[in-house]
C-alpha positions in Angstrom: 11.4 -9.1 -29.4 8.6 -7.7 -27.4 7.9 -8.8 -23.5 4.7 -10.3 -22.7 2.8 -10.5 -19.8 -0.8 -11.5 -18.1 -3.1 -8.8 -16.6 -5.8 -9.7 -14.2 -8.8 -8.2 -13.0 -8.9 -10.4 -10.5 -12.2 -11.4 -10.3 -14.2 -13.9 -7.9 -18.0 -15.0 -8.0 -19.7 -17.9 -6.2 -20.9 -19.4 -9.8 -21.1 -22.8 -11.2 -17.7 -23.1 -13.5 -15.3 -20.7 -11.6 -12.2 -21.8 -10.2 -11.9 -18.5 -8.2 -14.9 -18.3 -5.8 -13.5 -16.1 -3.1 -11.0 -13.1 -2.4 -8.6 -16.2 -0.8 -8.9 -18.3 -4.1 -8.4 -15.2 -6.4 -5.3 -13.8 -4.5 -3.6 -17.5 -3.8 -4.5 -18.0 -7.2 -2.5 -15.1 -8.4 0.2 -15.8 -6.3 0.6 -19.2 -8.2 0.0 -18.1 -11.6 2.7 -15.7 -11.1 4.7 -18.8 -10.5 4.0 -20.6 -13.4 3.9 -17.5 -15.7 8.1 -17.2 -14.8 8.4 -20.6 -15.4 7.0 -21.0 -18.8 8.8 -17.8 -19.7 6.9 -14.9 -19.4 8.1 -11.7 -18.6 5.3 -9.8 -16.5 2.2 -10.5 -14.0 0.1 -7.7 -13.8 -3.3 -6.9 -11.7 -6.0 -4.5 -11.6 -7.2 -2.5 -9.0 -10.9 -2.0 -8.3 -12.6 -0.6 -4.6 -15.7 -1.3 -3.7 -16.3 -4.8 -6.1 -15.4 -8.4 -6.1 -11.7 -7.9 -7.1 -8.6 -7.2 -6.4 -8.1 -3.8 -4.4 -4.7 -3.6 -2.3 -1.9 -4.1 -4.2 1.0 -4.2 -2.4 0.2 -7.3 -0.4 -0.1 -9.4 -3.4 3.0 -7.7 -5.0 5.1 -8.6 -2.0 3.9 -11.9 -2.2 4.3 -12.4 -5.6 8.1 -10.9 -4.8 9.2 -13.2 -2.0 8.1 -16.2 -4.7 9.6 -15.5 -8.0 12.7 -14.2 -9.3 12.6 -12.3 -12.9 9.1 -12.4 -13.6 8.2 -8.3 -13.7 5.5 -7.3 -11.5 3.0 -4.9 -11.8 -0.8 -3.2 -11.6 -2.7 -1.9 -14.3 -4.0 1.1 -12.6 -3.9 2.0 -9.3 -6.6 4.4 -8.6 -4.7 7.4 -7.4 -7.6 9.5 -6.3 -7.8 6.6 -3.7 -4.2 6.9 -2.3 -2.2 8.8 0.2 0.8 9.4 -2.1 3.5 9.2 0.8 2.0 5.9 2.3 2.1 4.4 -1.0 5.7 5.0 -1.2 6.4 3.4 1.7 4.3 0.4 1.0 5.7 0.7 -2.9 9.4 0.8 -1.6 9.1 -2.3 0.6 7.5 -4.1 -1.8 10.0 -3.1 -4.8 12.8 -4.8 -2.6 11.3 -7.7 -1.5 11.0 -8.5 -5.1 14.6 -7.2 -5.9 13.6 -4.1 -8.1 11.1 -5.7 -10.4 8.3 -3.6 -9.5 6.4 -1.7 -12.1 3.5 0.5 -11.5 1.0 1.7 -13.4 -0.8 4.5 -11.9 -3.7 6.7 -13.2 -6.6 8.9 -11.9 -8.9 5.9 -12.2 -12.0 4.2 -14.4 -15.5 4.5 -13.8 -16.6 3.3 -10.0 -19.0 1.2 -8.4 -19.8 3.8 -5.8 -20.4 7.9 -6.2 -17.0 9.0 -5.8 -15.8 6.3 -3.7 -12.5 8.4 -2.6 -14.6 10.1 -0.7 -15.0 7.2 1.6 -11.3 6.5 2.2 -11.4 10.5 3.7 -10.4 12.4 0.5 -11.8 15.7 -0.6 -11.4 18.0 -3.5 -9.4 21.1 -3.4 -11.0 24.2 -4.1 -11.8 24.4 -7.8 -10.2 20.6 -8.5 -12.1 18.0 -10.9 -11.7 14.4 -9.6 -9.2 14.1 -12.6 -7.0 16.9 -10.9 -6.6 15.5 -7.8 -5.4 12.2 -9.4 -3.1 13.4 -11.2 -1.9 16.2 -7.9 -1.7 13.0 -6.0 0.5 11.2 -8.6 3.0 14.0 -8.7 3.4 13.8 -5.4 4.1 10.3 -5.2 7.1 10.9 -8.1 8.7 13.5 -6.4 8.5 11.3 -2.6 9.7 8.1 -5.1 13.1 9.9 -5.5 14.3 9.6 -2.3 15.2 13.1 -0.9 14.6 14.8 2.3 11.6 16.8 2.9 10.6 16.4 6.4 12.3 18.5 9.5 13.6 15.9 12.0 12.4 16.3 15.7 15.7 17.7 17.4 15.2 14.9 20.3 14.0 11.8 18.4 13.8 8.7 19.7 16.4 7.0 17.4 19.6 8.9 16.1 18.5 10.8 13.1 20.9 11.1 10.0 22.1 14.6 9.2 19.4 16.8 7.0 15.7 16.5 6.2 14.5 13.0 6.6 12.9 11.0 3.3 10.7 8.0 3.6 11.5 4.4 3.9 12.3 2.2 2.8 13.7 3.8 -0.5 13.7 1.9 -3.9 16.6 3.3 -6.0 15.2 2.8 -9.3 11.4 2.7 -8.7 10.9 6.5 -10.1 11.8 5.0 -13.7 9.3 2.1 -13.4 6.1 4.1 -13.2 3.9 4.0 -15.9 0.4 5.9 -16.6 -2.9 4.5 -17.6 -3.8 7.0 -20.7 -7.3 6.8 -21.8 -6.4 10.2 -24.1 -3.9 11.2 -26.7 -3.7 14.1 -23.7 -2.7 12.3 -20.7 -0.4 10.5 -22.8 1.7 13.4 -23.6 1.8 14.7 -20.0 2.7 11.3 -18.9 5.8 11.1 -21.4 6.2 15.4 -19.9 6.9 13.5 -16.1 9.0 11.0 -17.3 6.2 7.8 -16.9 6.0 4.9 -19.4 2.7 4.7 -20.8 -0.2 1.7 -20.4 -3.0 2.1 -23.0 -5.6 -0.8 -22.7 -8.5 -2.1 -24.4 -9.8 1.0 -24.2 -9.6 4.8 -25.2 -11.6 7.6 -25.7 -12.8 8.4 -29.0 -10.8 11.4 -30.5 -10.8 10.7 -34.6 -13.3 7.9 -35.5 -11.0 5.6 -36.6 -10.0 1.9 -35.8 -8.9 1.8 -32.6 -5.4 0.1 -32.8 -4.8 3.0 -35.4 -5.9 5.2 -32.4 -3.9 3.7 -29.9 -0.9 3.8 -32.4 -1.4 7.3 -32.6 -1.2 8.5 -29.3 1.8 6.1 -28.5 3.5 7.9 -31.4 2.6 11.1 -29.7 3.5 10.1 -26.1 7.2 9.0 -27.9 7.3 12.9 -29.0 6.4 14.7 -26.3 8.8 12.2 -24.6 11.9 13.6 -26.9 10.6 16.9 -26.7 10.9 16.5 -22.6 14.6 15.4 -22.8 14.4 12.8 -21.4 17.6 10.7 -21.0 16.6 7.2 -20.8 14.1 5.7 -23.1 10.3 4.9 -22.3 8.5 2.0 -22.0 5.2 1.6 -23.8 2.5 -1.0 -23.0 -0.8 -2.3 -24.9 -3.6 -4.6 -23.4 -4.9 -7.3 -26.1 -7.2 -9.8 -25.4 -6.1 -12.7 -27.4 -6.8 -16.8 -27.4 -4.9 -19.2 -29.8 -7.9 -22.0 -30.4 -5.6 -25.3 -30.0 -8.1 -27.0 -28.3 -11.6 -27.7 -28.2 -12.1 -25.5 -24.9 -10.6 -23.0 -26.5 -12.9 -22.9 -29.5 -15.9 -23.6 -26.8 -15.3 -21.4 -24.7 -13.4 -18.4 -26.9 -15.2 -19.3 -30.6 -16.9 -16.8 -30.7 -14.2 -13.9 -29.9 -13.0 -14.2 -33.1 -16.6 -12.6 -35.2 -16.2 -9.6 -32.5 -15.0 -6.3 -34.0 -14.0 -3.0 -32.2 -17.1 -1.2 -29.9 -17.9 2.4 -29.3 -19.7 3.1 -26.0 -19.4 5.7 -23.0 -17.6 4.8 -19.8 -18.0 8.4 -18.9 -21.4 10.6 -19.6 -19.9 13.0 -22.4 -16.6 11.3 -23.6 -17.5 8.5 -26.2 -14.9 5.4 -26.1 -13.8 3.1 -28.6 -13.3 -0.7 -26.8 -10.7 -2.7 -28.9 -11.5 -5.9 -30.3 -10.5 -9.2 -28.8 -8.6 -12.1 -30.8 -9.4 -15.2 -30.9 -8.4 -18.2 -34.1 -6.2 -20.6 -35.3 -2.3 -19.2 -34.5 -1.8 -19.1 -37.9 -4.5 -16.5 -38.2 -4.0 -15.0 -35.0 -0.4 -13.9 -36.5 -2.2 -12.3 -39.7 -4.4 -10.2 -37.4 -2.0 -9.3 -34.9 0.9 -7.9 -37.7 -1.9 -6.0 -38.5 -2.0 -4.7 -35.6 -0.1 -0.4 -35.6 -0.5 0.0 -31.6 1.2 -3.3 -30.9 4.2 -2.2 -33.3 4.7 0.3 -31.7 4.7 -0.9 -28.0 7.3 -2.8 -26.3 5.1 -4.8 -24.3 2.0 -7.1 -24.2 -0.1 -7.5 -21.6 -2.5 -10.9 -22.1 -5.8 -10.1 -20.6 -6.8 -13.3 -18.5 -10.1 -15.0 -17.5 -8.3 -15.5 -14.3 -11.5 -17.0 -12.6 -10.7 -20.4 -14.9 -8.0 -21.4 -12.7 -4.5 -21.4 -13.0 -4.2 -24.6 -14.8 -6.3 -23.2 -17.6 -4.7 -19.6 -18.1 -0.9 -20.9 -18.0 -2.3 -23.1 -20.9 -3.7 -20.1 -22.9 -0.7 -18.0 -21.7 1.8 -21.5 -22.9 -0.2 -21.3 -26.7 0.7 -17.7 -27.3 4.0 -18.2 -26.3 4.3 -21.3 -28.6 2.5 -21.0 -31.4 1.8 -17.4 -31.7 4.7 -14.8 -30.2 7.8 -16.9 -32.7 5.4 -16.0 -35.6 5.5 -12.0 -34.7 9.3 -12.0 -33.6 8.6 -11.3 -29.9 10.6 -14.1 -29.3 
């Protein structure tokens, strides 16, 4: 059994085709495909996080949202920038929204991808420390967020507040118990995967990594999941990890699908630079018959070896269409791998 959820970069455009043509349809749109995603059975709604482009940004808003409406369904980003974020704001915002939904937050969290601006963080009133790399401060930030997440005092109350003050140095509020085990990191190295499993975050690996052997990239993936799992063991860590891969993949039941996804399934893993001097390898995307689709995907090592799937989404199609490519996998597809 494996859980299975959507991710979306939450994308709008103003172009002939799109069901999401504004930042209102895109985030009611979420909001409702969210819905329908618990009701057919899936187990996670996930969104990006992009500044400074036509996509989603805030989280929390759309979390919240997405909370107050459903009642299993996980939910979750798929990274928050955190060079962008004030770590104790975001705990607050975090906390509220991880009870409004009744604990089913979780976050994935990284230093970030590739922006549209020249370091864009620098807008929201961020600077480096002295001697700090972009990367640092993301991951500084991150920390800091962990330690406010698990609830203990820190700050020296004002000895004539204007509400009673509990005994002790006051935390932040609202706290989430639980929310410090539902982090995850967005590892784009075999690296940052084992300092992620060193804190005690899950890991989220995507379509995308960087380059470190030459080889197919879901034996690369596989690779640094097995080493995130022993650097986790080696941490002594108590509870066990959770592990999550991004796969595009369409099931072509219909003749949309096979017009519109067709020609997915003659694409073959990419190599490219998302950064100047760090080659990455881009994973493939699926797309066939389910019967095929099951062939490829046992083939699959980085998918063994993670708990969870997250179903990449051409969310500007509309709601109707993605909880029908969402409905195939879970019906002709997942029985076929045993994840479900």
């Amino acid at each position: 059994m494996k859980k299975i959820g959507f991710l979306s970069f939450g994308h709008w455009a103003n172009q002939q085709g799109y069901q999401a043509r504004t930042a209102s349809d895109t985030l009611l749109q979420s909001i409702d495909l969210a819905v329908a995603a618990e009701e057919i059975g899936l187990d996670g709604a996930y969104f990006r996080v992009h500044h400074f482009a036509a996509q989603l940004a805030s989280p929390f808003p759309l979390l919240s949202a997405i909370g107050a409406k459903t009642n299993k369904i996980e939910i979750g980003t798929g990274v928050i920038d955190m060079r962008y974020e004030n770590p104790l704001y975001m705990v607050e915002d975090a906390g509220a929204a991880d009870l409004i939904s009744g604990g089913r937050l979780q976050l994935g969290i990284s230093r970030g991808s590739p922006e549209q601006v020249i370091d864009g963080w620098r807008y929201f009133g961020y600077e480096l420390a002295k001697g700090e790399t972009d990367a640092d401060m993301g991951r500084r930030k991150a920390l800091e967020f962990l330690d406010k997440l698990k609830g203990s005092g820190f700050a020296k109350p004002n000895p004539y507040p204007m509400f009673p003050n509990p005994p002790g140095l006051l935390r932040l509020e609202p706290h989430a118990d639980g929310l410090r085990e539902r982090i995850w990191w967005g590892a784009a190295s075999n690296a940052t995967a084992v300092w992620a499993a060193e804190q005690g975050m899950n890991l989220q690996s995507s379509t995308l990594k960087f380059d470190e052997s030459g080889k197919p990239f879901h034996v690369q993936q596989a690779e640094q999941i097995r080493l995130f799992k022993d650097a986790w063991k080696k941490a002594g860590h108590t509870r066990e990890p959770r592990v999550s891969v991004s796969r595009s993949i369409f099931a072509l039941v219909t003749d949309q699908d096979r017009y519109l996804f067709g020609q997915e399934s003659r694409r073959a893993d990419q190599f490219g630079y998302i950064e100047s001097d760090k080659r990455a390898i881009f994973g493939r995307s699926y797309a066939a018959d389910p019967d095929q689709l099951i062939k490829e995907l046992a083939a699959d090592e980085a998918i063994q070896e993670a708990d969870t799937v997250l179903l990449t989404i051409p969310n500007t199609l509309g709601v109707d269409y993605n909880v029908h490519v969402l409905s195939s996998i879970l019906k002709h597809v997942a029985p076929g791998l045993g994840w479900r």
